[in-house]
C-alpha positions in Angstrom: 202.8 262.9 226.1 199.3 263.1 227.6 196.6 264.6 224.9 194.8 266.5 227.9 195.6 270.0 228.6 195.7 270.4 232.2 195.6 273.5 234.7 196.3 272.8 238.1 192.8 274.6 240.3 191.8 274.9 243.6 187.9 275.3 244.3 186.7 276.9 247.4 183.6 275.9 249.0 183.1 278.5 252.1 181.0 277.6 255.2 178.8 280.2 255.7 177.9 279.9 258.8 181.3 279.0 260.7 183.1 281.7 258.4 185.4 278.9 257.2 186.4 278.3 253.8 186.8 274.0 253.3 188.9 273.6 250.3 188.7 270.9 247.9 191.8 270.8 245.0 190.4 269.9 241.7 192.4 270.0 238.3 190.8 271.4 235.0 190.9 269.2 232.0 189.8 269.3 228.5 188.4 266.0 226.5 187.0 265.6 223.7 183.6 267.5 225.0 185.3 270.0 226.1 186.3 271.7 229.7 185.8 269.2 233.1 186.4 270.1 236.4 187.7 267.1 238.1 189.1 266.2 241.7 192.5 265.9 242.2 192.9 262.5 244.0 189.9 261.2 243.6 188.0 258.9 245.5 185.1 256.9 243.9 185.9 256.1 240.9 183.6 254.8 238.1 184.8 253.1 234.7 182.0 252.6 232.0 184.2 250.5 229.7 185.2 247.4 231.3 187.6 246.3 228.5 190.5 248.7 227.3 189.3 251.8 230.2 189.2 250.0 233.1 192.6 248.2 232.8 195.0 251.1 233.0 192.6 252.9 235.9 193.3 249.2 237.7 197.0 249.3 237.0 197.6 253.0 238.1 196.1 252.1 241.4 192.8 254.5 240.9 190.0 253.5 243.8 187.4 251.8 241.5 183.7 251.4 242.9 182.2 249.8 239.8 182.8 249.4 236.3 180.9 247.4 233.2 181.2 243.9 232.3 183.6 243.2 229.5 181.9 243.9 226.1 184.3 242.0 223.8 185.3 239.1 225.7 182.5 238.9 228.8 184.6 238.1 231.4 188.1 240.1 233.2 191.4 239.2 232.1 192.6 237.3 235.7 195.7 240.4 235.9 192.4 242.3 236.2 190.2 240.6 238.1 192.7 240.0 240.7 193.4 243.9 241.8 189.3 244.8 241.5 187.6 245.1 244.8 185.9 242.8 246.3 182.6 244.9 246.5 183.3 245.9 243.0 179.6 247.3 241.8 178.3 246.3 238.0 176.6 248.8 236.0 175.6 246.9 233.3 177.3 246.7 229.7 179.3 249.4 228.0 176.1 250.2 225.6 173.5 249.6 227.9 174.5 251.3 231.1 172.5 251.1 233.8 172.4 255.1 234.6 170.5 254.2 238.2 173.2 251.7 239.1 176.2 254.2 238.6 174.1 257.2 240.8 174.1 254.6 243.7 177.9 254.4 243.6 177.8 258.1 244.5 181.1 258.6 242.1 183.2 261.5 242.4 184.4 260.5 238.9 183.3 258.8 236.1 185.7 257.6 233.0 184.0 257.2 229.8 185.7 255.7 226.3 184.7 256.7 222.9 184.8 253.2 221.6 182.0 252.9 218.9 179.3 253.7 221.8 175.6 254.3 220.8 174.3 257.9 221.5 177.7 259.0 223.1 176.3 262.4 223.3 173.5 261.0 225.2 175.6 258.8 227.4 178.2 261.5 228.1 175.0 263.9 229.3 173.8 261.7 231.2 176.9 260.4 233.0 178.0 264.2 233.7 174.5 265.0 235.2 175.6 262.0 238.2 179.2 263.1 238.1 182.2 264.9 236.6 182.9 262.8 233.3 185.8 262.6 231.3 185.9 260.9 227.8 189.3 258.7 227.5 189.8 258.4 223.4 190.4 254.6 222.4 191.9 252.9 219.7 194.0 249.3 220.5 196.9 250.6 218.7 196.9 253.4 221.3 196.7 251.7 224.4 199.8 253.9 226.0 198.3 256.9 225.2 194.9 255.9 226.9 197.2 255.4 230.0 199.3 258.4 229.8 195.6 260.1 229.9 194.0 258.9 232.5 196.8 259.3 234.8 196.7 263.0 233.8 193.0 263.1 234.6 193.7 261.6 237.5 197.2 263.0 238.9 198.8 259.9 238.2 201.7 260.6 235.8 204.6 259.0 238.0 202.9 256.1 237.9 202.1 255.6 234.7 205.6 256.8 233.4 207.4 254.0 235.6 204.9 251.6 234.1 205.8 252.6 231.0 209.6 252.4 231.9 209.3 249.2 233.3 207.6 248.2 230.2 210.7 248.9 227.8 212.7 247.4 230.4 210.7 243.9 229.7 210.7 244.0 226.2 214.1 244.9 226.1 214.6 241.4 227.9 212.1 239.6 225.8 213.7 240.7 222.8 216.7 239.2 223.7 215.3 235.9 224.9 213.5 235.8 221.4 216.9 236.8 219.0 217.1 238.6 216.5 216.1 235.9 213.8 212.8 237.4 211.6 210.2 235.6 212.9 206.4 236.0 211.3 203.6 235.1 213.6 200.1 235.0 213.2 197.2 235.8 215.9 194.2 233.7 215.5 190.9 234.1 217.2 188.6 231.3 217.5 185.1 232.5 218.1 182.1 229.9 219.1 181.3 229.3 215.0 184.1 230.8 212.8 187.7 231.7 212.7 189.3 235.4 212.1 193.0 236.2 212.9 194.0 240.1 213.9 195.4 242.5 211.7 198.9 243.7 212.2 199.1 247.2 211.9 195.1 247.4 213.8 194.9 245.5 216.8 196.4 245.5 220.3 198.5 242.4 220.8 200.2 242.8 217.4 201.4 246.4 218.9 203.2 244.8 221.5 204.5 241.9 218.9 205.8 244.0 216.5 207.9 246.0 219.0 209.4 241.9 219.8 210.4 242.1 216.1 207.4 239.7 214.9 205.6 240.7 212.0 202.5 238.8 210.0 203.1 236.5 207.0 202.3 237.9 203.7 199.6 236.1 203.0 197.7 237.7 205.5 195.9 241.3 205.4 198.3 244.0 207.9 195.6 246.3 208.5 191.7 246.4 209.0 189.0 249.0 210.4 188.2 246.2 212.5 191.8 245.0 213.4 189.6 241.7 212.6 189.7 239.6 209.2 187.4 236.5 208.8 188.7 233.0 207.4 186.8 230.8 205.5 187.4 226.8 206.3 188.7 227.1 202.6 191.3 229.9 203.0 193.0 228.7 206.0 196.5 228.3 205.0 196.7 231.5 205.5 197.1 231.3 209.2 200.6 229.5 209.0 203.1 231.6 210.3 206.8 230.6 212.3 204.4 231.1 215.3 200.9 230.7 215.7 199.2 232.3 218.6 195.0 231.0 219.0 193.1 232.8 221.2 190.0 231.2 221.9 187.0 232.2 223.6 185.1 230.7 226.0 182.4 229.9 223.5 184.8 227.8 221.5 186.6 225.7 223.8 185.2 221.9 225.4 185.3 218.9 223.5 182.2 219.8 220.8 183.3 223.7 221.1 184.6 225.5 217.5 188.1 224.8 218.5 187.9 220.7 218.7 186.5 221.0 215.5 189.1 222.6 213.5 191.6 220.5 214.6 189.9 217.8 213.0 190.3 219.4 210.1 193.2 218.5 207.5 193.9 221.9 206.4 194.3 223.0 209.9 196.4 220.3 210.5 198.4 221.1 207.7 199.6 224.0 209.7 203.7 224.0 210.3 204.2 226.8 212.6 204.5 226.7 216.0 200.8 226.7 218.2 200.1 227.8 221.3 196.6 227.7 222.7 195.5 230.8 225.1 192.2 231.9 226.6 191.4 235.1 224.6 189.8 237.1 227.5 193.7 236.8 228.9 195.4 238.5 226.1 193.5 239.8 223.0 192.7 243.1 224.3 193.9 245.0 227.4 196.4 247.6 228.3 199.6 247.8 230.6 198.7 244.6 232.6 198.2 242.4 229.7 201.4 243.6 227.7 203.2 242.7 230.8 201.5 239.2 231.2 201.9 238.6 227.8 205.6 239.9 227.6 206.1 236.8 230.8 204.4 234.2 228.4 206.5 234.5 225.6 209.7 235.2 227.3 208.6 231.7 228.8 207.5 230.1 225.7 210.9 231.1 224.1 213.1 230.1 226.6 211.5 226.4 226.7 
């Protein structure tokens, strides 16, 4: 269930001098900062996290006027890209907004996420002075959550409950493509000058992985504050899994890029599990749309 308590509101604006009263509905909500007065179906929407904020606003059809770039992975996932607006306007990055850029959008709303921001008092001042602002709590292990509250910002719980329900309904199918067999599988990440692979129990494609019935090899650490763990070219072994998932981002791919290298390398040839290679602005973090793009991939890979 939705962590906002909500009370429906209707504010009155009354023209003076015609004697009419022009009502707008607005809803009440209450964040993390406390009590917002937000519209009810509203209309110019701006996201200030471009990674796991803006996803679930794009899936439960919310009119987006701009949003920041990416900070993790610098570019949209295409499941993303593909639904933003072509007039889409860019307020800088999630730290460094660019305050100026978001009053020209003339929002009517503004999302905001708590993840590891600098000065979010500051920012969440500042944003409010342009435009009713509601912080959106974010962890990658709680990605439904984060959708089941901005649609109740937003007046969007249908939506995001048959998003949800079509969601079971896919892994449900996945699962059965995949078996029943115990299968570990490991997540690797190949930055543009080291390797890390993500943390089971802390990151966001290993929620959606687990629920599949995959789970990490022992060798490997299940849970970090970072959902991150670093690999030396020494320690490498312990990526080996049944499956082996590497993300790679864009600074590591091309012929002289981080990746090329390490599969000159005898240890990492040494691996016996199952690789797949994948872009990691595609699948390593995200929301709705990327569990259900991922859910196609594997049902895909599986039934190869």
């Amino acid at each position: 269930m939705p962590s906002f308590t909500l009370t429906a509101l209707c504010a009155l604006a009354f023209a003076c001098t015609a004697g009419v009263a022009l009502a707008q509905d607005t809803r009440q909500v209450t964040d993390t900062k406390g009590e917002v007065t937000v519209p009810a179906q509203p209309q110019r929407v701006v996201v200030t996290d471009g990674d796991s904020i803006l996803q679930p606003a794009v899936a439960l059809g919310l009119p987006i006027v701009g949003a920041s770039r990416p900070a993790f992975t610098g570019g949209f996932a295409q499941a993303i890209e593909a639904l933003l607006p072509a007039d889409l306007g860019y307020i800088g990055s999630t730290d460094e907004p660019n305050y100026e850029e978001v009053l020209l959008l003339d929002p009517d709303l503004i999302l905001m996420s708590d993840d590891d921001v600098p000065d979010e008092d500051g920012m969440y001042a500042r944003f409010s002075d342009i435009a009713p602002t509601v912080m959106i709590h974010q962890e990658q292990t709680l990605w439904k959550q984060a959708l089941l509250d901005i649609a109740a910002v937003t007046g969007r719980m249908a939506e995001a409950e048959a998003l949800l329900a079509r969601y079971e309904a896919r892994l449900a199918e996945v699962r059965a493509v995949i078996g029943d067999a115990a299968i570990t599988a490991s997540v690797v990440r190949v930055r543009s000058d080291h390797v890390r692979y993500m943390a089971q129990d802390s990151s966001y494609i290993w929620d959606i992985l687990k629920e599949l019935g995959f789970q990490a090899p022992d060798t490997q650490e299940k849970s970090s504050d970072s959902a991150f763990v670093r690999v030396s070219l020494e320690t490498l072994e312990v990526l080996d899994a049944d499956f082996i998932m590497v993300l790679k981002d864009n600074g590591a791919m091309g012929d002289t890029g981080y990746t090329a290298q390490l599969k000159t390398l005898a240890a990492y040839q040494n691996l016996q599990g199952d690789l797949i290679y994948l872009p990691s602005a595609e699948y390593l973090f995200g929301n709705i749309l990327t569990a259900f793009e991922l859910l196609d991939l594997l049902e895909a890979h599986f039934k190869a």
